[in-house]
C-alpha positions in Angstrom: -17.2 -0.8 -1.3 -17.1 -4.3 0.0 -16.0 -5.8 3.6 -12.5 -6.5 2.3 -11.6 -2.8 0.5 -9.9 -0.6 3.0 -11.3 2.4 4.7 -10.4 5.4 3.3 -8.3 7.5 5.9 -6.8 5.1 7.1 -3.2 5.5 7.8 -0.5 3.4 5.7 0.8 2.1 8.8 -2.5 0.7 9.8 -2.7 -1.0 6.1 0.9 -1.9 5.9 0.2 -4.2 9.5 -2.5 -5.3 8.0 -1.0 -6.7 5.1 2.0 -8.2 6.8 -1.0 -10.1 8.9 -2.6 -11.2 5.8 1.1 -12.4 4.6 1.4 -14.3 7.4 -1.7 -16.3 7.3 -1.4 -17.0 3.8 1.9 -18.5 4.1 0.9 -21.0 6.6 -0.4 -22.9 3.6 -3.2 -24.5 6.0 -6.6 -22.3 5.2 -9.1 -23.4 2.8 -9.3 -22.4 -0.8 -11.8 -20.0 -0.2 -10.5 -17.9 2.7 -7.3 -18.2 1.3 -8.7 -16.5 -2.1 -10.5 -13.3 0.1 -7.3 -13.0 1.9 -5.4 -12.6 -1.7 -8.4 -10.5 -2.6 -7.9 -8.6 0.5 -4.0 -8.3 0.7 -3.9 -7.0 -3.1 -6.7 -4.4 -2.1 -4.6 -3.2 0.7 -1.4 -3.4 -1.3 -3.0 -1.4 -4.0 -4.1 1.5 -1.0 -0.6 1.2 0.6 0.9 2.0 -2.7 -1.8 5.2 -3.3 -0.9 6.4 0.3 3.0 6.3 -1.0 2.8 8.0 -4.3 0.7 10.9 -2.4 3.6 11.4 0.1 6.0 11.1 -2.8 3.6 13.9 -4.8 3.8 15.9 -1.8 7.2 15.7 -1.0 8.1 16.4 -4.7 5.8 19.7 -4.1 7.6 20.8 -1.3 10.7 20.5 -2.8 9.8 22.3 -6.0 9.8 19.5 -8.1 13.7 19.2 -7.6 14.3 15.0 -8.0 17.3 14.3 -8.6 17.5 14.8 -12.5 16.4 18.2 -11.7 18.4 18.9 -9.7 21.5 17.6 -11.9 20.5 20.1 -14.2 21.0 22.4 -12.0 24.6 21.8 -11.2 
């Protein structure tokens, strides 16, 4: 793992800040090239984590549910 990969367990909020920070200091426009490419680096790690964090909330929701999304639940009717 390097410095700029997120730790695991940590909560999407946490990540989510994090990446609106990293956002932020990228559109200032005024960093140099190199910090600007290990924020990118950084943001699309923590992008890529947020997005894990999401699909396991939508996995688990879907479990609770009984796998009833909407199509299923169409079928239903």
């Amino acid at each position: 793992m390097t410095t700029n990969e997120p730790v695991p367990g940590e909560e999407y909020e946490t990540l989510y800040i994090r990446l609106q920070q990293i956002v932020e200091q990228l559109e200032t426009g005024d960093l140099p090239l190199a910090r600007a490419l290990a924020l990118y680096e950084e943001g699309v790690a923590t992008a890529e984590a947020c997005q894990r964090l999401l699909d396991q909330a939508a996995l688990r929701v879907r479990t609770l549910m009984g796998d009833q999304s909407p199509a299923a639940a169409e079928a239903d009717v």
